[in-house]
N, C-alpha and C positions, 0 to 999 in steps of 0.2 A: 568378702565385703571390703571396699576401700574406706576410707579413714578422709572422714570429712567434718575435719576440724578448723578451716582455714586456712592450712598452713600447709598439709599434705594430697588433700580434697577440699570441692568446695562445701563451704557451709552450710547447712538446708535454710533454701528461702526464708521459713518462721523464725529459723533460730539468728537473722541476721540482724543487726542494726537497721532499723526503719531508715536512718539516711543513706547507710549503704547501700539499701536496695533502691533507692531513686539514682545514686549515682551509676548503680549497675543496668537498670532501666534505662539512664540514658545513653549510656556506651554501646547498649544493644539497638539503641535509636527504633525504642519500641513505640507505636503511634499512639500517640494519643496520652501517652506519660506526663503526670505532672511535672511542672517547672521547677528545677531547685529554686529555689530563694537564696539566691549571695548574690553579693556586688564585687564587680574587681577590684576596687581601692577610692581612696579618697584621695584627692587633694585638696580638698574645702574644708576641713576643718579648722582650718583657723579663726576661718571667715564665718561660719558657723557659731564656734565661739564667742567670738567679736559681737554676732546678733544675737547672743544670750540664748540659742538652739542649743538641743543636745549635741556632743558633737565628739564623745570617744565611741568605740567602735561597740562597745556593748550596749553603752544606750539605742546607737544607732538599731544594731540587731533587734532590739525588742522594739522599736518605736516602728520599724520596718516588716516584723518578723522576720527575719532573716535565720535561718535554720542553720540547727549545729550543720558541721561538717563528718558527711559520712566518708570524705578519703583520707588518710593516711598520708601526710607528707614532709614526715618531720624527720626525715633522715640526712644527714648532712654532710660535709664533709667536699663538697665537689662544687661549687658556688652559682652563682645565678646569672648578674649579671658581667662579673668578673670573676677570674680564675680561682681556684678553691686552695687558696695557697695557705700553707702552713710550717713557718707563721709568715702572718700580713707583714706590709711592710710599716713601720710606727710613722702615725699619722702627725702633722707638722706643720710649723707654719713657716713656710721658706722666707716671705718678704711680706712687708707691711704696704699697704696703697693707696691707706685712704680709706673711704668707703668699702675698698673690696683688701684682700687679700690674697695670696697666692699659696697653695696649699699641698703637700705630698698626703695624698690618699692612702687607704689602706691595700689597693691597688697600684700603687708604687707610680702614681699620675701624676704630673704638677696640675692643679686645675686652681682657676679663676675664680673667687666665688664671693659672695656677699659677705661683711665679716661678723661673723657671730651667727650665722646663718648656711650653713653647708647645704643642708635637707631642703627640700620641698622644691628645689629653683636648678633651673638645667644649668650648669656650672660650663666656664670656658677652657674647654681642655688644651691645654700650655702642651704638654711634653709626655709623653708614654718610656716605659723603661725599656723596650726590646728596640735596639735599632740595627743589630746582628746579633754574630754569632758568640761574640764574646759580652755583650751587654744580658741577650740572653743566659747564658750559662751564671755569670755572675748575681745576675738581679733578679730572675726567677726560676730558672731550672731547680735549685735544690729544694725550691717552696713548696715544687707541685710532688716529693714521695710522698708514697701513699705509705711508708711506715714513719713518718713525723712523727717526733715525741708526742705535739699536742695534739695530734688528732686524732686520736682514740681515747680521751682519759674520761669521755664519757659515755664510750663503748655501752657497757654494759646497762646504764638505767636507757642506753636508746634503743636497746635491741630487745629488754624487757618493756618497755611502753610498745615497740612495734610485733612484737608476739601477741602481747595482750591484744593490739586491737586486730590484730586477724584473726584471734578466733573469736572476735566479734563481727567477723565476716566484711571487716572495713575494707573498703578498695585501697590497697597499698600502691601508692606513688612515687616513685626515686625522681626527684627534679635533679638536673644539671646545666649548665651555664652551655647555651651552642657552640659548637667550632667556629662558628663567624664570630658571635659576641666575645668570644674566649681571645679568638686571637685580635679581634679590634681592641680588646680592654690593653694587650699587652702592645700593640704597634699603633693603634690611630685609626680611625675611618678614613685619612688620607694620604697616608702610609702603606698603607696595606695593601690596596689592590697593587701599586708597582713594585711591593714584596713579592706576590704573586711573580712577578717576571724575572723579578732581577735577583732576589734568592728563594728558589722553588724548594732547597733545601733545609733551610732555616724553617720554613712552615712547615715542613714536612716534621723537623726537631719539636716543633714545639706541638705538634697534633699528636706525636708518637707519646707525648707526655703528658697530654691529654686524654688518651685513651688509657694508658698505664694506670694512671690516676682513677679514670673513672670507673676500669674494668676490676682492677683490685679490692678498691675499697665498695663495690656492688655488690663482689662476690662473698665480703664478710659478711653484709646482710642478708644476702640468700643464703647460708648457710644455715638461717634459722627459719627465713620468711618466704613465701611465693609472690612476684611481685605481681600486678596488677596493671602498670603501668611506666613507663620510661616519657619524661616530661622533661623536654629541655628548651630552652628560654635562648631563641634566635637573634632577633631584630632582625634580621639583612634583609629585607624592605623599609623602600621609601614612599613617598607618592607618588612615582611613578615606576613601581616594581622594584625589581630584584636591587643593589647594590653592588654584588658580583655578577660574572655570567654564568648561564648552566654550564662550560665547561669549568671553571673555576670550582664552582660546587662539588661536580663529580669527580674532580682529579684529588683536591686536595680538604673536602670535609665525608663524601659520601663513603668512602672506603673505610674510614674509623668507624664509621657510623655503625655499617655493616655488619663489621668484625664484633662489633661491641653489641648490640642487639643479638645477630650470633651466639654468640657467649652467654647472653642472661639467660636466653630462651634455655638454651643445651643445661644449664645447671637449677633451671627450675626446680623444686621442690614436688610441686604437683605439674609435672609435664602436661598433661591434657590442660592447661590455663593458658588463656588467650593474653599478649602480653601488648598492650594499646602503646602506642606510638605517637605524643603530642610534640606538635611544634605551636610555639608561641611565637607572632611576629607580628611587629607595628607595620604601617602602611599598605604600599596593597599588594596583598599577598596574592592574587590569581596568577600571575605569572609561575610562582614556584610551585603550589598546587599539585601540580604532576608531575613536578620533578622529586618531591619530596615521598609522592606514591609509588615512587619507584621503589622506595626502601620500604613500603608498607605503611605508609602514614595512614593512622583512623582518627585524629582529633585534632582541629586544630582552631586559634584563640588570636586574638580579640576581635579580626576582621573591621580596622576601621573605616569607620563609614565617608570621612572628608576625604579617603586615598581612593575613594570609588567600590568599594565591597559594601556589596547586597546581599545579606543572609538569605534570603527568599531567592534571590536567584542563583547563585551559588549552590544555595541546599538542594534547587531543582539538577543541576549540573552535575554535584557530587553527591549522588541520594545515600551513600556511603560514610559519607563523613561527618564525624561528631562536630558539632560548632558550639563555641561560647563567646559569648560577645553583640556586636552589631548594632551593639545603643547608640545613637549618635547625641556625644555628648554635648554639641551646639544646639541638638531638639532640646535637651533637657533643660538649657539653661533659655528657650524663648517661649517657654509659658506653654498652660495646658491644654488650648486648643491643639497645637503642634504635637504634644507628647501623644495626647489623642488619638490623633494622624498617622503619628510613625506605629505606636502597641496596633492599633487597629489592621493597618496595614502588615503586618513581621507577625504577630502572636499568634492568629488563630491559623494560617500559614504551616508555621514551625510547629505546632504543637498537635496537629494534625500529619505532620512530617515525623515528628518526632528525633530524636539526639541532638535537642538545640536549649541552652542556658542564657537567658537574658541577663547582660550585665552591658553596664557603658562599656563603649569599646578604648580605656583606659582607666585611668582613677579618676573619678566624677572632680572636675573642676571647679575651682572659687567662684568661680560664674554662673554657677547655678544655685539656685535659691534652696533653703532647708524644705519649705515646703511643694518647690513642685520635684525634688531629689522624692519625697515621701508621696507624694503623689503618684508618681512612675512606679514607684513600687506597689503603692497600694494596686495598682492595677495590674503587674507585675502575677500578685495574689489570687486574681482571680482566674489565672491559668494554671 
């Protein structure tokens, strides 16, 4: 008899967390499955507050029902939408301008920003710290060991909450920052592609330190845990496709990629565990699609709808692939005829398809009203 406790076998279906097993239903993109209830993020809560609505994230959950969370993804250490350095670099304020301010990030960026106001507003990014090989080594190479003083001193209560929840059979998720967003946080989105040409090495430095990073400190938590999932946070779309080309892709992010997936699989815990592969990316993602199924991609997030991504037809295309997102958050903010139109049309669709999560395809905008935001959901509820 194998040993199915979460962690070295799976769970038995009864003995799992009720949200686990919706997340696990939809990874299986089983038909006919209920709809998780979450949303991707808010940006409206301000403005929210401002008209006297609820407007922190737990009132939201309950005024929406929005359900706990049955995956697991609190493990850290390797960063999101910048490098997982440690330590950051101390955040600053370089120069005074007025209205705005000029700022070094914790990302080691100069960036433009409102003053008193960093969060919620896409900031104007001034200067990135890697512009070779010596700016790199100085300003972020020694950020990204994976043995830093402070990046384990909370080791233990995180690998005790991540034990705890598999063997409550929670789908375990490792997010990590992509190799595109990784090396654009460190060079610039207009830097970078003539990186690509003019030192093919230098990216090569800093991918190699990339993977180091991510493959080390993975393997400390599979030591205790089986993962469930590898979730790393791209961007490299825009509205009109990719950012790089597919050969840029394959020479200088898909090879880490490889080895690194490689690697988790082979040191799994419970080997027979199917190990999902999410990319996240703004704009329109059909172009990379099958570039990213070449590595085994099964889920992929937010599909937005102004870049031209149609869940519905996409889902028909890739009958294969998990999707979450597709909300178009300009329906949501022109009233409930329209929201109407778009659930009516996308819901019965996907949910008859099944492995599809409805959330706006970002963080719901100031521009949408509290009530038609709860309205999209309420209908949201009856799938």
């Amino acid at each position: 008899m194998g040993v199915h406790d979460g962690i070295y076998g799976m769970l038995p279906r009864e003995q799992m967390d009720p949200y686990a097993i919706k997340w696990r239903d939809l990874y299986a993109i089983k038909p006919d499955a209920p709809f998780i209830q979450r949303e991707f993020g808010f940006y409206s809560l301000e403005r929210w507050a401002t008209d006297g609505k609820p407007h922190t994230v737990d009132d939201l959950a309950v005024a929406a029902k929005l359900e706990p969370s049955g995956k697991f993804n609190r493990l850290a250490q390797l960063g999101w939408c910048e490098a997982g350095f440690d330590p950051i670099f101390p955040e600053k304020v370089l120069e005074d301008k007025g209205k705005y301010e000029l700022v070094q990030d914790f990302a080691g960026r100069n960036v433009l920003c409102f003053k008193g106001r960093r969060n919620g507003f896409m900031p104007e990014y001034v200067d990135h710290p890697v512009k070779n090989l010596a700016s790199w080594e100085k300003n972020c190479a020694w950020r990204m060991n994976p043995d830093s003083e402070g990046r384990w001193k909370h080791f233990d209560r995180e690998i005790a909450e991540a034990v705890a929840a598999a063997k409550r059979g929670m789908f375990m998720s490792q997010g990590l920052v992509g190799g595109y967003m990784y090396l654009r946080s460190l060079i610039g989105p207009e830097a970078l592609p003539y990186m690509f040409y003019d030192d093919p090495d230098l990216i090569h430095r800093c991918m190699e330190a990339w993977f180091t990073l991510a493959d080390q400190a993975i393997a400390r938590y599979q030591a205790h845990i089986t993962l469930d999932e590898l979730f790393i946070a791209e961007d490299i779309c825009y509205n009109h496709g990719s950012l790089i080309s597919p050969d840029m892709m394959r020479e200088f992010l898909f090879p880490y990629y490889r080895e690194l997936l490689k690697n988790i699989k082979k040191r799994q815990l419970d080997p027979t565990r199917h190990l999902y592969f999410q990319v996240d990316t703004d704009g329109d993602c059909r172009p990379v699609i099958p570039l990213y199924m070449e590595l085994g991609m099964d889920v992929m997030s937010p599909f937005e709808v102004a870049s031209g991504c149609d869940v519905v037809e996409i889902g028909r295309q890739y009958p294969h692939l998990v999707m979450t997102g597709g909300v178009d958050k300009r329906v949501l903010a022109a009233g409930k005829a329209e929201i109407d139109a778009m659930v009516d049309r996308i819901f019965p669709a996907m949910k008859a398809r099944g492995g599809y999560t409805p959330t706006c395809d970002h963080g719901v905008p100031e521009e949408v009203s509290y009530e038609d935001w709860l309205y999209f959901r309420k209908r949201c509820q009856k799938f």
